[in-house]
PyMOL Python script that loads the backbone (N, CA, C, O; Angstrom):
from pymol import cmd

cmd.read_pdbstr("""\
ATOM      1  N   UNK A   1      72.452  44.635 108.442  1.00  0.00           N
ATOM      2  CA  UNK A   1      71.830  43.882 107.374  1.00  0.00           C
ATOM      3  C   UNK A   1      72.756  42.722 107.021  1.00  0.00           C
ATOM      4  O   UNK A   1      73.950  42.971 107.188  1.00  0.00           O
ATOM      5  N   UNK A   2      72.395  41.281 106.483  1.00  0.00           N
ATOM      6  CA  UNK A   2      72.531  40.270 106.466  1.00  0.00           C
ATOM      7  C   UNK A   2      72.864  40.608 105.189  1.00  0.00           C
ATOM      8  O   UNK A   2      71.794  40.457 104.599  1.00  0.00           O
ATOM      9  N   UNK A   3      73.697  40.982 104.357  1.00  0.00           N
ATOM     10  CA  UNK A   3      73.912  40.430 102.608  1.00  0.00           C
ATOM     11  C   UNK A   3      74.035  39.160 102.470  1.00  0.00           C
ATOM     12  O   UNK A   3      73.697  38.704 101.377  1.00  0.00           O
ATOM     13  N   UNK A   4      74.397  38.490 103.212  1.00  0.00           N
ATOM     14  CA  UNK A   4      74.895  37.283 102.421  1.00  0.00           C
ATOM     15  C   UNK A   4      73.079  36.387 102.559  1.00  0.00           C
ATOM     16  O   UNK A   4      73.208  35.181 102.348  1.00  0.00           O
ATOM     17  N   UNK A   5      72.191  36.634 102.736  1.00  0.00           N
ATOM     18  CA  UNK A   5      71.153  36.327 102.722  1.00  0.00           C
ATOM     19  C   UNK A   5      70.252  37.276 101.737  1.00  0.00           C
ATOM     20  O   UNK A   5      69.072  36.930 101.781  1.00  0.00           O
ATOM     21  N   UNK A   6      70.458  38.206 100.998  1.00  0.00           N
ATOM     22  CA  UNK A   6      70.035  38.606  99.969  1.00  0.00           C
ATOM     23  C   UNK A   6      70.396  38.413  98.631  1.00  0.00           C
ATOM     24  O   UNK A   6      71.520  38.822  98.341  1.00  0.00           O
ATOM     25  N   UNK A   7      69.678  37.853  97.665  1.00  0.00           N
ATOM     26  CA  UNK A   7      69.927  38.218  96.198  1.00  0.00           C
ATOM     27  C   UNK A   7      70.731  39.620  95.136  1.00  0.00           C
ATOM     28  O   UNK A   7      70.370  40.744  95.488  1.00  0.00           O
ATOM     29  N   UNK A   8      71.374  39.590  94.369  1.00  0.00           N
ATOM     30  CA  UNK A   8      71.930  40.259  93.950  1.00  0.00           C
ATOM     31  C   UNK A   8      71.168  41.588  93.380  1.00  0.00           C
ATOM     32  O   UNK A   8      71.569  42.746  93.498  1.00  0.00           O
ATOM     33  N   UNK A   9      70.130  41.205  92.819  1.00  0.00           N
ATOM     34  CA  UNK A   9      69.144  42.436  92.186  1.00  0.00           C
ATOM     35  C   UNK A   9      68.167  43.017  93.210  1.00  0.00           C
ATOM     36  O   UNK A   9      67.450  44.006  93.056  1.00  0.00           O
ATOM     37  N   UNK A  10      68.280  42.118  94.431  1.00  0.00           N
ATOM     38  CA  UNK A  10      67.578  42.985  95.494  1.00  0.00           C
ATOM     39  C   UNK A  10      68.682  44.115  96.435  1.00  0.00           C
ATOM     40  O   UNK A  10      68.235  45.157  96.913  1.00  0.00           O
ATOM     41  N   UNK A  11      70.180  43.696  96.592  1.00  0.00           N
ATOM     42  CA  UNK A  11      71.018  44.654  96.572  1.00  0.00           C
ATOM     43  C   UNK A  11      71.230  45.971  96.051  1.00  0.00           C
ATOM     44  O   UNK A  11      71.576  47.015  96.603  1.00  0.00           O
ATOM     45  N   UNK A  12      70.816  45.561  94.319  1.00  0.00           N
ATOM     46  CA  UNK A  12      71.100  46.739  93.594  1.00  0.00           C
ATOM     47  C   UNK A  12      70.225  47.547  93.985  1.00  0.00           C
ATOM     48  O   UNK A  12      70.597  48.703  94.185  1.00  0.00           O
ATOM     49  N   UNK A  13      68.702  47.170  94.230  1.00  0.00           N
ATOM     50  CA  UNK A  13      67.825  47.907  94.412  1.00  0.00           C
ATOM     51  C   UNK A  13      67.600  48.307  95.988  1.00  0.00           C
ATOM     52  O   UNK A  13      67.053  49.398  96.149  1.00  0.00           O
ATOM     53  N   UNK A  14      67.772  47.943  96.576  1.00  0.00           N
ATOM     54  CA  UNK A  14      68.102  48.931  97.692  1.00  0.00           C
ATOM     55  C   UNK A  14      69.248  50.036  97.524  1.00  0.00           C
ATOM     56  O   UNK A  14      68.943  51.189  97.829  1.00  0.00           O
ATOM     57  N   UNK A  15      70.403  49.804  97.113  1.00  0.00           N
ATOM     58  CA  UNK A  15      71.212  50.877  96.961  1.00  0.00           C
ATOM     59  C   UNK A  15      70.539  52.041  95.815  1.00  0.00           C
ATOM     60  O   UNK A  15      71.104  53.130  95.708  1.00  0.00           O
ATOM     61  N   UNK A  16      69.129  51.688  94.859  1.00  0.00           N
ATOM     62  CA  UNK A  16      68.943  53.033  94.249  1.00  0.00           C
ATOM     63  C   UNK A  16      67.820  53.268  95.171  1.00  0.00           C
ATOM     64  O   UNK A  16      67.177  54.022  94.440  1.00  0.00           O
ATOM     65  N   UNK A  17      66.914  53.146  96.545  1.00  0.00           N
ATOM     66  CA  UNK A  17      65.926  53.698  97.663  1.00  0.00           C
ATOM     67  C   UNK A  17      66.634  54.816  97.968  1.00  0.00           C
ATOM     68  O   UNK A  17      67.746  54.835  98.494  1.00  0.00           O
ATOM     69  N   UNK A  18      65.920  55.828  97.603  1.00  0.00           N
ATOM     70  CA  UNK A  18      66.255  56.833  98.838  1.00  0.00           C
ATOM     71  C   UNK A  18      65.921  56.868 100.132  1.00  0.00           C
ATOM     72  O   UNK A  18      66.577  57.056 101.157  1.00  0.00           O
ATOM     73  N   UNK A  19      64.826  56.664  99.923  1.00  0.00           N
ATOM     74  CA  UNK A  19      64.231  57.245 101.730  1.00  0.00           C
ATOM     75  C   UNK A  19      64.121  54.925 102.266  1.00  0.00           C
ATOM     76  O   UNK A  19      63.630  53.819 102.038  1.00  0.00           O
ATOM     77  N   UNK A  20      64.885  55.616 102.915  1.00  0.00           N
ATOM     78  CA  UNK A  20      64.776  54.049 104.302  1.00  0.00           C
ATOM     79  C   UNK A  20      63.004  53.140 104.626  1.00  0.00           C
ATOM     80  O   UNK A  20      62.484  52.027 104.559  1.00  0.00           O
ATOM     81  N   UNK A  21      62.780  54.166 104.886  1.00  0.00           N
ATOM     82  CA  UNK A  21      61.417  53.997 105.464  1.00  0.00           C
ATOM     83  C   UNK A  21      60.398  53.183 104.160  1.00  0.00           C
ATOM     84  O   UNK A  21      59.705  52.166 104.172  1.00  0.00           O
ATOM     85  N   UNK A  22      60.731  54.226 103.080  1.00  0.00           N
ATOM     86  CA  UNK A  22      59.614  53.720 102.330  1.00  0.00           C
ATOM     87  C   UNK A  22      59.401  52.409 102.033  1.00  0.00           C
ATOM     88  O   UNK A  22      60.391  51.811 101.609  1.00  0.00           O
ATOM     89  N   UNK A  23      57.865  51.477 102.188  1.00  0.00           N
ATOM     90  CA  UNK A  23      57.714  50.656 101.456  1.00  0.00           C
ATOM     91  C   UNK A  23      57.416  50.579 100.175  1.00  0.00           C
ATOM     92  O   UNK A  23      56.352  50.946  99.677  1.00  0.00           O
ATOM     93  N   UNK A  24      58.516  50.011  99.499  1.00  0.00           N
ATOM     94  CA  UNK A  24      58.607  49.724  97.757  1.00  0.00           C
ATOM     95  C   UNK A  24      58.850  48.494  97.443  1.00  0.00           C
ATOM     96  O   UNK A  24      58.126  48.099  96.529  1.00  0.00           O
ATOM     97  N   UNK A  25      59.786  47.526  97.949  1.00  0.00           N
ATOM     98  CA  UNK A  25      60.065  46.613  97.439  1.00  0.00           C
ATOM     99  C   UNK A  25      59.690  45.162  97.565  1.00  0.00           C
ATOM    100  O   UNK A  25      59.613  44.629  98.672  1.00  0.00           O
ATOM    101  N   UNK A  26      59.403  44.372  96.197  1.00  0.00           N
ATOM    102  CA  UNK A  26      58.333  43.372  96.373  1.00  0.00           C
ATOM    103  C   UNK A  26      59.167  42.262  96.902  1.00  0.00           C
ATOM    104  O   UNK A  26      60.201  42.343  96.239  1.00  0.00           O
ATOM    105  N   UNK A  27      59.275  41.372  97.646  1.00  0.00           N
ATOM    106  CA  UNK A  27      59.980  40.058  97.735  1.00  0.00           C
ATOM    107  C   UNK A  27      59.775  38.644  98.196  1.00  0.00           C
ATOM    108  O   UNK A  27      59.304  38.452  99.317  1.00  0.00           O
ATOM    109  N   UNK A  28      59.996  37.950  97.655  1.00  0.00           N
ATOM    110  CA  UNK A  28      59.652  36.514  98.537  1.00  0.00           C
ATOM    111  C   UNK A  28      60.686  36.752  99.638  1.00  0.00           C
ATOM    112  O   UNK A  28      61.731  37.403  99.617  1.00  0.00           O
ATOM    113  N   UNK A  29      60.006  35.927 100.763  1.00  0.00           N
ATOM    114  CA  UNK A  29      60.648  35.360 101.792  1.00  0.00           C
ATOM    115  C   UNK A  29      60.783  34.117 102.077  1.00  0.00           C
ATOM    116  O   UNK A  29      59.795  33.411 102.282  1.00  0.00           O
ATOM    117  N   UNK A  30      62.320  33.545 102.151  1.00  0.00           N
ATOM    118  CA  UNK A  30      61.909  32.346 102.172  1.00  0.00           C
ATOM    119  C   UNK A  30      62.486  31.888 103.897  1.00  0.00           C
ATOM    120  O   UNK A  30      63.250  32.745 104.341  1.00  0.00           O
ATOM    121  N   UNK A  31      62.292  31.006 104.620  1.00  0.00           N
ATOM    122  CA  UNK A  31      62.238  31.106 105.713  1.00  0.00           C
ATOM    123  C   UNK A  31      62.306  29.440 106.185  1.00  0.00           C
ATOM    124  O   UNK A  31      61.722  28.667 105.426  1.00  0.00           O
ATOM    125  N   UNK A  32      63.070  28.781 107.539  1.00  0.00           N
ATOM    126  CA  UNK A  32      63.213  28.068 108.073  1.00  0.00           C
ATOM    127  C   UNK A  32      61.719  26.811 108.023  1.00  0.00           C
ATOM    128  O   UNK A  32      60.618  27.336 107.856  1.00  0.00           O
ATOM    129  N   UNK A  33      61.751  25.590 108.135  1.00  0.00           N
ATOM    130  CA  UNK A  33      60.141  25.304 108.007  1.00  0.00           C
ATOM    131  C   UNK A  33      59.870  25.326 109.480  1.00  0.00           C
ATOM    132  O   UNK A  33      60.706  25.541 110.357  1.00  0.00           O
ATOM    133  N   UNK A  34      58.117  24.984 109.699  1.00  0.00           N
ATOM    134  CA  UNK A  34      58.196  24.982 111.227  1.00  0.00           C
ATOM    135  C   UNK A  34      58.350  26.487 112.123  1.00  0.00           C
ATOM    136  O   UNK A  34      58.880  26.657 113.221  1.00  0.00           O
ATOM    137  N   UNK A  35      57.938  27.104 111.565  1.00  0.00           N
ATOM    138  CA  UNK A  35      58.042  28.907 112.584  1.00  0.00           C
ATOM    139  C   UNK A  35      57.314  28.418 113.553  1.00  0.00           C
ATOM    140  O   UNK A  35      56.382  27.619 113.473  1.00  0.00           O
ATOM    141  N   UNK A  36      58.041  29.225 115.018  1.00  0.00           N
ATOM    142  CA  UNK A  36      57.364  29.391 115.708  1.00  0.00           C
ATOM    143  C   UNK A  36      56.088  30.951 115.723  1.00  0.00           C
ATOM    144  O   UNK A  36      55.997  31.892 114.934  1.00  0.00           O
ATOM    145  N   UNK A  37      55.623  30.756 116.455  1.00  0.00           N
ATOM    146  CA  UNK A  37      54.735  31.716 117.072  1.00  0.00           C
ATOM    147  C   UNK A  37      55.307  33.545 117.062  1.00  0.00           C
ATOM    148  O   UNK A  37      54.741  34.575 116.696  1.00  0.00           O
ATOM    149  N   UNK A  38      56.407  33.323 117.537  1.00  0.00           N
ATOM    150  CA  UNK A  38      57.447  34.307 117.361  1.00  0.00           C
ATOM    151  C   UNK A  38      57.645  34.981 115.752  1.00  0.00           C
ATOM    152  O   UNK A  38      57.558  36.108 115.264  1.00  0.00           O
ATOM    153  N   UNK A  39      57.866  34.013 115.402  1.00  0.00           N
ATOM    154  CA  UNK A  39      58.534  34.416 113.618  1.00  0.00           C
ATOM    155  C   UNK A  39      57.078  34.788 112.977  1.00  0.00           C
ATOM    156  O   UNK A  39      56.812  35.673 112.164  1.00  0.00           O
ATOM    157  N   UNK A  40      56.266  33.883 113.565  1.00  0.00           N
ATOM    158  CA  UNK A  40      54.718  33.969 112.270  1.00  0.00           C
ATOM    159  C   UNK A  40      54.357  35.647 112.658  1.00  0.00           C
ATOM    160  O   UNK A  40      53.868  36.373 111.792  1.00  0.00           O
ATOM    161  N   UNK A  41      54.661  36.169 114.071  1.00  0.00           N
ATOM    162  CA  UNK A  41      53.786  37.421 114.381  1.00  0.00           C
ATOM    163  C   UNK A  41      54.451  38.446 113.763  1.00  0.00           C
ATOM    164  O   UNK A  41      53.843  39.297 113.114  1.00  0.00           O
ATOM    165  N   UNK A  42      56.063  38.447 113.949  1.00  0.00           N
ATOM    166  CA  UNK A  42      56.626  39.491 112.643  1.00  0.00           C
ATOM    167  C   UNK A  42      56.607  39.259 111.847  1.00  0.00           C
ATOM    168  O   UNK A  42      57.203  40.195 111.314  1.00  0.00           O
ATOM    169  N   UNK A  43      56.206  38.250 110.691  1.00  0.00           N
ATOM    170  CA  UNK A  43      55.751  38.126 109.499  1.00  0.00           C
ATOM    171  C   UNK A  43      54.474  38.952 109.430  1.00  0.00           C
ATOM    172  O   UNK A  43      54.422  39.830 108.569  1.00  0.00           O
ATOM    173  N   UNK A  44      53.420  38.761 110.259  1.00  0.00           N
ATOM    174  CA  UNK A  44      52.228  39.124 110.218  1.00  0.00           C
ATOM    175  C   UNK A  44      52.447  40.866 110.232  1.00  0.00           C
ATOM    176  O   UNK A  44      52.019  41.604 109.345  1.00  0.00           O
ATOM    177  N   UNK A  45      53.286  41.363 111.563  1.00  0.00           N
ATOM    178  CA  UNK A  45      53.426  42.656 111.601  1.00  0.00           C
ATOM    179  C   UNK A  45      54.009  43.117 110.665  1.00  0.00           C
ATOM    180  O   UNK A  45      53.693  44.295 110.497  1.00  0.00           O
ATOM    181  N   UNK A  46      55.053  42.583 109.631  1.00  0.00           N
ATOM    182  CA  UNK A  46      55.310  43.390 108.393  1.00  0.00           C
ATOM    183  C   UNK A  46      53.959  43.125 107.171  1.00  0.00           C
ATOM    184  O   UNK A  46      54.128  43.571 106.036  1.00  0.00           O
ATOM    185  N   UNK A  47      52.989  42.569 107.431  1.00  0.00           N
ATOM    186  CA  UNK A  47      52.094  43.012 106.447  1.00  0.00           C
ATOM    187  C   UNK A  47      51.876  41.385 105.485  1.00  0.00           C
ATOM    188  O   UNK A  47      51.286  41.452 104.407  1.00  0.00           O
ATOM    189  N   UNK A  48      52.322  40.208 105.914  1.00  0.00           N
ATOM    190  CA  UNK A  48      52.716  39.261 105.130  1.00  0.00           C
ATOM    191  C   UNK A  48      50.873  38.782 105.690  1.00  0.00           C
ATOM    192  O   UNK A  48      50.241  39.069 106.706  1.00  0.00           O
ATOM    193  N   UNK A  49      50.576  38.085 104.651  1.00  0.00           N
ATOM    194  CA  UNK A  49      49.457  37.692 104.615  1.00  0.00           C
ATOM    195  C   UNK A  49      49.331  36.085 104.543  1.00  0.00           C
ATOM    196  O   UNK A  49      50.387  35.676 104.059  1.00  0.00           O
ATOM    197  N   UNK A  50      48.630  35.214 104.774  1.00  0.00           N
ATOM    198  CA  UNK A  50      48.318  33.883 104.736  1.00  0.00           C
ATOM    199  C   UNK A  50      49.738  33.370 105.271  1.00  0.00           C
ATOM    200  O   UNK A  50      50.491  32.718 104.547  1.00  0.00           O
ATOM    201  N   UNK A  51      50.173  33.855 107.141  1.00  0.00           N
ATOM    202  CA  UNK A  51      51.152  33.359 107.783  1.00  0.00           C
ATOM    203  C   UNK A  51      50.820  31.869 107.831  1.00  0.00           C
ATOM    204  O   UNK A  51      49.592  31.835 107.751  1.00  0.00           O
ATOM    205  N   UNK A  52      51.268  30.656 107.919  1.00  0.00           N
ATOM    206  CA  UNK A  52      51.104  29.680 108.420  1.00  0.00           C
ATOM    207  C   UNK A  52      52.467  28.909 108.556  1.00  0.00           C
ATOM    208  O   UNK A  52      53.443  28.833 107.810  1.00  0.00           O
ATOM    209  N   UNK A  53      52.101  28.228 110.095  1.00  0.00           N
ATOM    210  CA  UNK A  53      54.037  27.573 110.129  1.00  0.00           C
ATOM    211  C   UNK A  53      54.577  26.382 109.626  1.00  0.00           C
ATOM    212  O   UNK A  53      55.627  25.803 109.904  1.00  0.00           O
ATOM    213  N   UNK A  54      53.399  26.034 108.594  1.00  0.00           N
ATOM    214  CA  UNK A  54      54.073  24.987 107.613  1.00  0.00           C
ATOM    215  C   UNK A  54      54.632  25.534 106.027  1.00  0.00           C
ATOM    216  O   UNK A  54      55.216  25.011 105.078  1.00  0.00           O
ATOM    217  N   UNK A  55      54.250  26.483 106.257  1.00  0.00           N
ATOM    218  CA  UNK A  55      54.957  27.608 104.794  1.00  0.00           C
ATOM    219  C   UNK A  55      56.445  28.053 105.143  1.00  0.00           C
ATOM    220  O   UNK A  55      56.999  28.573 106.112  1.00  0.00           O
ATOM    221  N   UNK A  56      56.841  27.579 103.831  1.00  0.00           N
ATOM    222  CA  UNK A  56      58.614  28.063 104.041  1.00  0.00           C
ATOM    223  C   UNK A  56      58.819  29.507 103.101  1.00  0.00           C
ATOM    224  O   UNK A  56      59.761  30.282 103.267  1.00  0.00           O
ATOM    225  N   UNK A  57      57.847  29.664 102.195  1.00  0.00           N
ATOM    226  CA  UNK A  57      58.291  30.835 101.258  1.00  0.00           C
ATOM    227  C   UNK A  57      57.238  32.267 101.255  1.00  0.00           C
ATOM    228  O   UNK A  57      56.401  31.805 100.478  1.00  0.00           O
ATOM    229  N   UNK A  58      56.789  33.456 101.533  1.00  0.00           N
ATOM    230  CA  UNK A  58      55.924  34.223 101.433  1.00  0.00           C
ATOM    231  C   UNK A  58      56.876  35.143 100.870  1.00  0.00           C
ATOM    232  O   UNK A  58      58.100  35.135 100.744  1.00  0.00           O
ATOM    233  N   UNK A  59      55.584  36.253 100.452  1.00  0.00           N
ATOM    234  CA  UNK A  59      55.799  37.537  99.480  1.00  0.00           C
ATOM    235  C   UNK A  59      55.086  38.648 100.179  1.00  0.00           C
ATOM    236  O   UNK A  59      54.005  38.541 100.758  1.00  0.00           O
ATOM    237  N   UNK A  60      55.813  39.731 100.060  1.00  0.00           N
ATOM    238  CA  UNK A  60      55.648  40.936 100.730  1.00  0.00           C
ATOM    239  C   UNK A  60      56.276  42.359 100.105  1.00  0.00           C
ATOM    240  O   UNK A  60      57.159  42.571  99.273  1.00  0.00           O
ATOM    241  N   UNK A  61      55.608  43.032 100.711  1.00  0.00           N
ATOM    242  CA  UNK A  61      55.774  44.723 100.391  1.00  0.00           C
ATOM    243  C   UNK A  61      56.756  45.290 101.476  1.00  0.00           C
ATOM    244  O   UNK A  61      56.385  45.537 102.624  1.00  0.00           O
ATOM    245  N   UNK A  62      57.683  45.425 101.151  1.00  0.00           N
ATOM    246  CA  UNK A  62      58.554  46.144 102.384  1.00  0.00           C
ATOM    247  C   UNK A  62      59.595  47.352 102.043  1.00  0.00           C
ATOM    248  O   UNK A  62      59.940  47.706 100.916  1.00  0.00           O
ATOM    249  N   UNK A  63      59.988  47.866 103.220  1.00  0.00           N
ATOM    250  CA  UNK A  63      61.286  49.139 102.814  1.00  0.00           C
ATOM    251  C   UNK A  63      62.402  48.325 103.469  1.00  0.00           C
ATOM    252  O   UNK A  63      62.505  47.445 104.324  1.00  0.00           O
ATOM    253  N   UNK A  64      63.482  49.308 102.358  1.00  0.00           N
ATOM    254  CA  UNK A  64      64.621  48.958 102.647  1.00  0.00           C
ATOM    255  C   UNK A  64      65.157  48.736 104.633  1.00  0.00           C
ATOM    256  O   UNK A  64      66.289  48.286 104.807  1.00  0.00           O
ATOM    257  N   UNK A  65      64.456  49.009 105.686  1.00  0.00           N
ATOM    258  CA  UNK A  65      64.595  48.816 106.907  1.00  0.00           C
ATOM    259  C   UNK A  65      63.940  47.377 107.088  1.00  0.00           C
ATOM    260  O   UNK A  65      64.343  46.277 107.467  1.00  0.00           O
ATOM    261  N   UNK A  66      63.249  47.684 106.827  1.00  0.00           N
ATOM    262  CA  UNK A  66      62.345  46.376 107.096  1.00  0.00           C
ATOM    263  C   UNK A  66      63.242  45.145 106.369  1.00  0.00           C
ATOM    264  O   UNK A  66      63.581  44.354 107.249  1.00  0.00           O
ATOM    265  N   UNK A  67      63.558  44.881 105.514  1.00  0.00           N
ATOM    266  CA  UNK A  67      64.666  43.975 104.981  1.00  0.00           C
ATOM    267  C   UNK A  67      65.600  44.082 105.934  1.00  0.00           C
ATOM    268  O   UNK A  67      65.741  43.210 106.791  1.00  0.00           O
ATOM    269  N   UNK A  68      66.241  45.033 105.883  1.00  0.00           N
ATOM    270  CA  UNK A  68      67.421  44.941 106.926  1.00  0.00           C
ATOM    271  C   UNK A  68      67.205  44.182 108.381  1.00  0.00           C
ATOM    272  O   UNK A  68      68.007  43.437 108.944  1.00  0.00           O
ATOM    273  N   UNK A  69      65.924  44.576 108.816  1.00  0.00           N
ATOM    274  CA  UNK A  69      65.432  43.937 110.071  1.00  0.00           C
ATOM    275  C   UNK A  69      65.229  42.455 109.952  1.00  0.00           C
ATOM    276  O   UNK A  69      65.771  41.731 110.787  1.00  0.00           O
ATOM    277  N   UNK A  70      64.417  41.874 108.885  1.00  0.00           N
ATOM    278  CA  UNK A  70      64.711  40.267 109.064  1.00  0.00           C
ATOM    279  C   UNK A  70      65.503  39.786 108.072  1.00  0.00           C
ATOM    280  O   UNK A  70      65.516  38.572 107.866  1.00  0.00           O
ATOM    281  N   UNK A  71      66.194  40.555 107.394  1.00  0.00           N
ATOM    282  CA  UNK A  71      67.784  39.876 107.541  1.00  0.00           C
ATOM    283  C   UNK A  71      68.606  38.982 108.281  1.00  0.00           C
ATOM    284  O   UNK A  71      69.311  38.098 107.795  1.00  0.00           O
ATOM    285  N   UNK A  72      68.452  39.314 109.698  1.00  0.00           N
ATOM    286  CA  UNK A  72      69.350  39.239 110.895  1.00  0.00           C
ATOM    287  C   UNK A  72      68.263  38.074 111.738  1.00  0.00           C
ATOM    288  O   UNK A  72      68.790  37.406 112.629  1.00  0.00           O
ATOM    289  N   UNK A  73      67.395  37.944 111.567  1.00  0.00           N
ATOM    290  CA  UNK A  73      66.600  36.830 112.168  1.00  0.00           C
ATOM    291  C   UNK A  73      66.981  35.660 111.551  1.00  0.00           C
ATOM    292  O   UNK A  73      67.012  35.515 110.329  1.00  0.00           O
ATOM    293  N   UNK A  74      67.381  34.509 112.667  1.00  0.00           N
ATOM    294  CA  UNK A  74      68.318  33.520 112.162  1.00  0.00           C
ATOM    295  C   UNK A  74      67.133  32.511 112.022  1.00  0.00           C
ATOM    296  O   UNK A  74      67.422  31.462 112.598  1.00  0.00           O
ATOM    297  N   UNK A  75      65.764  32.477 111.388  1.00  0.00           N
ATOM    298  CA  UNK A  75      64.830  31.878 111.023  1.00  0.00           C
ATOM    299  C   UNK A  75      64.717  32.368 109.400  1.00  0.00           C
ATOM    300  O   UNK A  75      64.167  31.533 108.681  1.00  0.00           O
ATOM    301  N   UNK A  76      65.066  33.336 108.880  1.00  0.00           N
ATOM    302  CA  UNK A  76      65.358  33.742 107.671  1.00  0.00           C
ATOM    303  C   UNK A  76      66.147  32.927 106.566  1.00  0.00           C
ATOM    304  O   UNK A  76      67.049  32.287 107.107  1.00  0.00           O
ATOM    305  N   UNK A  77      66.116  32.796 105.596  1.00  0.00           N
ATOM    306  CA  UNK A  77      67.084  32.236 104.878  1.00  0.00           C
ATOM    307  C   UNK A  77      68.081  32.688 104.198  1.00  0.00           C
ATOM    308  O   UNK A  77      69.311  32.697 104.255  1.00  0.00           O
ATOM    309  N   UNK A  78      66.638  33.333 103.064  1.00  0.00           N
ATOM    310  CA  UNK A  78      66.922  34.517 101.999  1.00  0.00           C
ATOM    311  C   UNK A  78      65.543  34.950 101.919  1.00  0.00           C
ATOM    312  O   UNK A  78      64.478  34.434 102.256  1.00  0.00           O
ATOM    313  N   UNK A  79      66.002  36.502 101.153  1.00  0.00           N
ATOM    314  CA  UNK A  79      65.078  37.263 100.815  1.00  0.00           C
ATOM    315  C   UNK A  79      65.513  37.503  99.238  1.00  0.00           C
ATOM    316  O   UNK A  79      66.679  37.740  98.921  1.00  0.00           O
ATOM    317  N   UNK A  80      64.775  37.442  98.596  1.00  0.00           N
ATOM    318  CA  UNK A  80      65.513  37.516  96.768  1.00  0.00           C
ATOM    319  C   UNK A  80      63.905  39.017  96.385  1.00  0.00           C
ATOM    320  O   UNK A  80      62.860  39.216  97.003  1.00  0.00           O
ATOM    321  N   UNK A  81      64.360  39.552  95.422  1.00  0.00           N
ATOM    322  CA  UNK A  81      63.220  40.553  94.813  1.00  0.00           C
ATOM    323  C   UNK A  81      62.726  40.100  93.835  1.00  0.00           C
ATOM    324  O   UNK A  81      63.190  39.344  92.981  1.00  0.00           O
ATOM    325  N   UNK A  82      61.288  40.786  93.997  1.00  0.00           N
ATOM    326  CA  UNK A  82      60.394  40.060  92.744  1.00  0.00           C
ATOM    327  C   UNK A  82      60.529  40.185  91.715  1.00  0.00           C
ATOM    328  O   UNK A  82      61.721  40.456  91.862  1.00  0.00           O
ATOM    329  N   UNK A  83      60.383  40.257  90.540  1.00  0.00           N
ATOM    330  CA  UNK A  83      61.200  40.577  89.421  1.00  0.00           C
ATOM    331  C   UNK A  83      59.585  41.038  88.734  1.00  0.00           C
ATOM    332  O   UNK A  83      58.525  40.905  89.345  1.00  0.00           O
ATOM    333  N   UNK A  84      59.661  41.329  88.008  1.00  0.00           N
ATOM    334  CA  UNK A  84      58.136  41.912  87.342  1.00  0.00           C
ATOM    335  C   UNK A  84      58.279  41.413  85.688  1.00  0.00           C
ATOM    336  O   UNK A  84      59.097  41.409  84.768  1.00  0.00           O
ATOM    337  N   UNK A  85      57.189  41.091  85.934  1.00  0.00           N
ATOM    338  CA  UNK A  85      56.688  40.198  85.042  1.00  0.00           C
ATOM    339  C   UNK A  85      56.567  41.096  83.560  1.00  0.00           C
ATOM    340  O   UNK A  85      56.147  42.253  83.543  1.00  0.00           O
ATOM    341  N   UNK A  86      56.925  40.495  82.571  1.00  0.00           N
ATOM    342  CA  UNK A  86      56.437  41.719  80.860  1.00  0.00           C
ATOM    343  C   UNK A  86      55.579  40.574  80.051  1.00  0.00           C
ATOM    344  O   UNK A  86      56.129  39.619  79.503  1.00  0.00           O
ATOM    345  N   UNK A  87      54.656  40.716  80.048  1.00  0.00           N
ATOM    346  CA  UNK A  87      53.676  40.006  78.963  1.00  0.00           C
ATOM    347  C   UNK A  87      54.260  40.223  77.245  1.00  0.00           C
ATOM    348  O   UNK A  87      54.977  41.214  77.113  1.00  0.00           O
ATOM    349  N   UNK A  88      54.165  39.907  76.754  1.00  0.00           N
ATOM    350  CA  UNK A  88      54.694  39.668  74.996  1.00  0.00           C
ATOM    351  C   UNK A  88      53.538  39.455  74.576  1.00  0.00           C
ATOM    352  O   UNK A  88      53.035  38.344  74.746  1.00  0.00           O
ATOM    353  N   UNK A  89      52.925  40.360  74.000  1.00  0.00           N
ATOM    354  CA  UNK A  89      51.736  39.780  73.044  1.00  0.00           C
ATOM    355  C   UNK A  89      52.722  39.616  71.455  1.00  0.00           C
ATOM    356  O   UNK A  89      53.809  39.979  71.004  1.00  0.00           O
ATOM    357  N   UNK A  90      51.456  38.791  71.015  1.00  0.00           N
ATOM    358  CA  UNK A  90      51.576  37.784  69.694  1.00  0.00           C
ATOM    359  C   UNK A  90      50.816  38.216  68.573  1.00  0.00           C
ATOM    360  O   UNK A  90      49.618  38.321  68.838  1.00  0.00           O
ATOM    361  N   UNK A  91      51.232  38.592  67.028  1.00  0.00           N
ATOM    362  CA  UNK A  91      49.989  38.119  66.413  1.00  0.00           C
ATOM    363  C   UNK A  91      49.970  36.997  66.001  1.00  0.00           C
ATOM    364  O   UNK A  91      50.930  36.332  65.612  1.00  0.00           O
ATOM    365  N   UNK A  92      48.372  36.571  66.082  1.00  0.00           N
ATOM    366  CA  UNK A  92      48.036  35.341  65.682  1.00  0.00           C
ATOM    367  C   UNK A  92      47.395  35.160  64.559  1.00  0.00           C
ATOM    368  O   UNK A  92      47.089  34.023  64.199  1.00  0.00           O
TER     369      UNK A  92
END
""", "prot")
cmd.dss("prot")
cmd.show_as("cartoon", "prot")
cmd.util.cbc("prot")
cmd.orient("prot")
């Protein structure tokens, strides 16, 4: 695995995954511009949706392996975790 291409809170959160395999974690990908053919089909095979090779950034569902795996693809940039959103309601 590539750390120096991951975000800090996506670190932490792989180190609390137990199981490898599981898909849990949400993340953008951000990625080289210009993919080839190559890069768009493992994007596609991890589950990434609306591949196209003028897109530099997508979001995906993956396990801690699967990160580790395009980590190391030197078309990668970074991978950072999604952070989840908290709505604040108001009275008005």
């Amino acid at each position: 695995m590539n750390y120096q291409k991951l975000d800090a809170s996506l670190v932490l959160a792989l180190d609390e995954v137990l199981d490898p395999n599981l898909v849990s974690l949400v993340v953008f990908i951000y990625t080289e511009n210009n993919l080839d053919s190559t890069a768009t089909a493992v994007l596609e095979n991890l589950g990434v949706s609306d591949v196209r090779s003028e897109k530099d950034v997508f979001t995906a569902t993956l396990s801690p392996d699967q990160i580790a795996q395009l980590s190391d693809l030197p078309w990668v940039r970074l991978i950072r975790r999604s952070q989840k959103l908290h709505l604040r309601c108001r009275n008005f």
